[in-house]
C-alpha positions as CSV (number, residue, x, y, z in Angstrom):
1,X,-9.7,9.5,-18.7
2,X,-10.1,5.7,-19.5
3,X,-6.1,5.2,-19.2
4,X,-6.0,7.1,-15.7
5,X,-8.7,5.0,-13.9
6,X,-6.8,1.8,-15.4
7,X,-3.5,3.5,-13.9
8,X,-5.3,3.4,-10.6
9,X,-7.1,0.4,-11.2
10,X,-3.3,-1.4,-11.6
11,X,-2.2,0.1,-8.3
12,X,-5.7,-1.0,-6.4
13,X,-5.0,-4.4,-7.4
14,X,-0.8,-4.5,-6.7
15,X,-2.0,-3.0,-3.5
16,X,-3.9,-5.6,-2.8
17,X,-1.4,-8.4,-4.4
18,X,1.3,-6.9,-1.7
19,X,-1.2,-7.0,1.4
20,X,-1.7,-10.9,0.7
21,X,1.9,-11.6,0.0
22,X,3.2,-10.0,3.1
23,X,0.1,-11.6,5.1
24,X,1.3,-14.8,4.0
25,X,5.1,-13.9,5.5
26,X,6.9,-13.6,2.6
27,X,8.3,-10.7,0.6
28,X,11.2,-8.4,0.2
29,X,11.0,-5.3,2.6
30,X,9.5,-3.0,-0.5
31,X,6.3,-5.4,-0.2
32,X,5.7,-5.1,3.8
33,X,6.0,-1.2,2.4
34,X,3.3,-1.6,-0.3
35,X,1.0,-3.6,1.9
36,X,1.2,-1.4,4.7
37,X,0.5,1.7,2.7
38,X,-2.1,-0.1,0.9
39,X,-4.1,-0.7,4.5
40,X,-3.5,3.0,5.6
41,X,-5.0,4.1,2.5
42,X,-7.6,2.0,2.9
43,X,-8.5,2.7,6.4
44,X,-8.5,6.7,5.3
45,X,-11.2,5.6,2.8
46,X,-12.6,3.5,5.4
47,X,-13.4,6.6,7.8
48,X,-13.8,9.2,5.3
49,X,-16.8,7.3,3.9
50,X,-17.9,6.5,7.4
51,X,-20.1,9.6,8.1
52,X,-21.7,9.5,5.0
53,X,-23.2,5.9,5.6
54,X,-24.3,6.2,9.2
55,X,-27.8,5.0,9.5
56,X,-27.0,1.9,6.7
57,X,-28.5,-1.6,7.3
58,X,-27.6,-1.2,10.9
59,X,-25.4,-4.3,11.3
60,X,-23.3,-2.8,13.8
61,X,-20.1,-3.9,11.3
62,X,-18.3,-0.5,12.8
């Protein structure tokens, strides 16, 4: 169980080391790939958690 979530944990933070590299305008083509798949993924997270945190702090962050 451990080695899985460090699997995933490893692709969270390439993710994340390909959305910064191709924000910065560099990279090979497979990095604009990584990054953007990184940001669709997280904007499927982003509005699947949605309606479970309605009614939050109400800072209107939406």
């Amino acid at each position: 169980m451990i080695a899985i979530l460090l699997v995933v944990l490893a692709l969270v933070l390439g993710g994340c080391v390909c959305v910064v590299w191709a924000a910065r305008g560099g990279g090979p083509r497979w990095v604009r790939a990584v990054a953007t798949l990184t940001l669709a993924a997280g904007n499927v997270v982003r509005s699947s958690a949605g309606g479970r945190r309605r009614g939050g702090n109400g800072s209107g962050d939406d």
